[in-house]
Steps between C-alpha positions, in 0.01 A plus 500: 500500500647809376404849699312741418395862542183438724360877329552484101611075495831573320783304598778719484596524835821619697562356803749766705576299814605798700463339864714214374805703355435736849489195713814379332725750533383553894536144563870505334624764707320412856657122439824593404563697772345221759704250324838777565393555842479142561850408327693797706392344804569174417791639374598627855486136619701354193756790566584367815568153441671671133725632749723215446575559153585877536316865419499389161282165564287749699470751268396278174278269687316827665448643142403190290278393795312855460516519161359159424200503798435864322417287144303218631360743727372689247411253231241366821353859553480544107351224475229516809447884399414380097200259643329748732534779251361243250217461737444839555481543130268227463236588773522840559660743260352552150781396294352400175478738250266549165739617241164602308305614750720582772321327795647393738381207683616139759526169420101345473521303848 
C-alpha cells in the first residue's frame, strides 16, 4: 500500500523525518559523552594498575579508553535517539508532506 495525500489522493509525498534526524544528533552527543565520562573513570582505575608500565602506559590507555567508550557511546545514543524521534515522527508530528497540495498530515494509525 502506497501513501497517499488523505486531501487531493495524490501520492507524491515527502516524508521529512525531522524528530528522527533531531533525535539523532541529541542522542549522539548525550552518549558520547556518557560513554567518555564512563571511560575516564575507568580510566582512573586502569591508570593505577598502568602504573607499572610507566606515564606512557597511563597516558595511551587513559586516551584510547575515552576515545573508544566516546564511539560506542555514541553509536548507542544515536541509535536510541533515531527510534524515539522515529516515533515521535510517526505519532505525533505531521511529517508527511503533499508535494501537490501541500498538506501536511501523520501516518493513518
Amino acid at each position: 500500500m502506497s501513501l497517499q495525500c488523505p486531501r487531493c489522493n495524490s501520492p507524491k509525498i515527502a516524508s521529512l523525518h525531522p524528530a528522527m534526524k533531531i533525535g539523532a544528533l541529541v542522542g549522539t552527543v548525550g552518549g558520547a559523552a556518557r560513554g567518555a565520562s564512563a571511560a575516564l573513570a575507568g580510566g582512573q582505575a586502569g591508570a593505577a594498575v598502568g602504573a607499572i608500565a610507566g606515564p606512557l602506559g597511563i597516558t595511551l590507555g587513559s586516551l584510547s579508553g575515552a576515545i573508544l567508550g566516546g564511539l560506542a557511546g555514541g553509536v548507542g545514543g544515536c541509535a536510541l535517539g533515531a527510534q524515539l524521534g522515529d516515533q515521535l515522527d510517526r505519532h505525533v508530528l505531521a511529517n508527511n508532506l503533499c508535494l501537490i497540495c501541500g498538506h501536511r498530515f501523520n501516518l493513518p494509525t
